[in-house]
N, C-alpha and C positions, 0 to 999 in steps of 0.2 A: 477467333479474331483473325478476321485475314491481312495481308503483307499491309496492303493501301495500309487501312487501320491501323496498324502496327506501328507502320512508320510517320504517321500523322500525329499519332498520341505518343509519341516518341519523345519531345522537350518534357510531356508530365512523368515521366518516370523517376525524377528526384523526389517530385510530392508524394508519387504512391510510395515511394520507400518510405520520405518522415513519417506519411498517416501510417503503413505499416507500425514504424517506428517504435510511437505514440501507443497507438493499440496495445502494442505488446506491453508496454510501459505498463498502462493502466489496468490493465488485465493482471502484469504481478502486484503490484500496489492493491487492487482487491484482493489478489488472493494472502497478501499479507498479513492486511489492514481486518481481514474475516477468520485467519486461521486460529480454530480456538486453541490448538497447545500452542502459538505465537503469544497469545494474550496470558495465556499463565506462566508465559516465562516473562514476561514483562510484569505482570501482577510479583511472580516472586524477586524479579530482580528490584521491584521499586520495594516493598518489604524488607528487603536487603540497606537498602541504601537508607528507609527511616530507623530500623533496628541498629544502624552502626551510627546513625546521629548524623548524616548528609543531609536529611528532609525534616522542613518541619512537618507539624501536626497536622493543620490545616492544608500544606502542597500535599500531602500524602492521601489526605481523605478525596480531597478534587479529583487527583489526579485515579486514586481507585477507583472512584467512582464511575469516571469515565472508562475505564478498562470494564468494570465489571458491564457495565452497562452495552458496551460491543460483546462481550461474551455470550450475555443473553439475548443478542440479538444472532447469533451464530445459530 
């Protein structure tokens, strides 16, 4: 990129920072939202919370379900 350029696309350089930003963001939130020992420490810690009597039966099974179901999709 030469100087002209440089200095032209000069006022976009707060945007490339947020989409920078952004990117990054989303890029940990995948690698969260997919890490399977993330999901079985969420699967145990919800196991936790029906076994001590915080969840019913029914939030417990939903919300497994959806865990287990990201796992196998890992």
């Amino acid at each position: 990129m030469g100087l002209i350029s440089s200095v032209l696309t000069l006022p976009l350089a707060p945007v490339r920072g947020v989409v920078w930003v952004a990117d990054q963001l989303a890029q940990a939130a995948d690698r969260e939202l997919h890490d399977p020992s993330l999901i079985r420490a969420r699967l145990a810690a919800l196991n936790h919370e029906f076994e001590s009597g915080h969840l019913s039966k029914e939030a417990f099974e939903r919300e497994e379900e959806q865990l287990l179901d990201l796992l196998y999709e890992c």
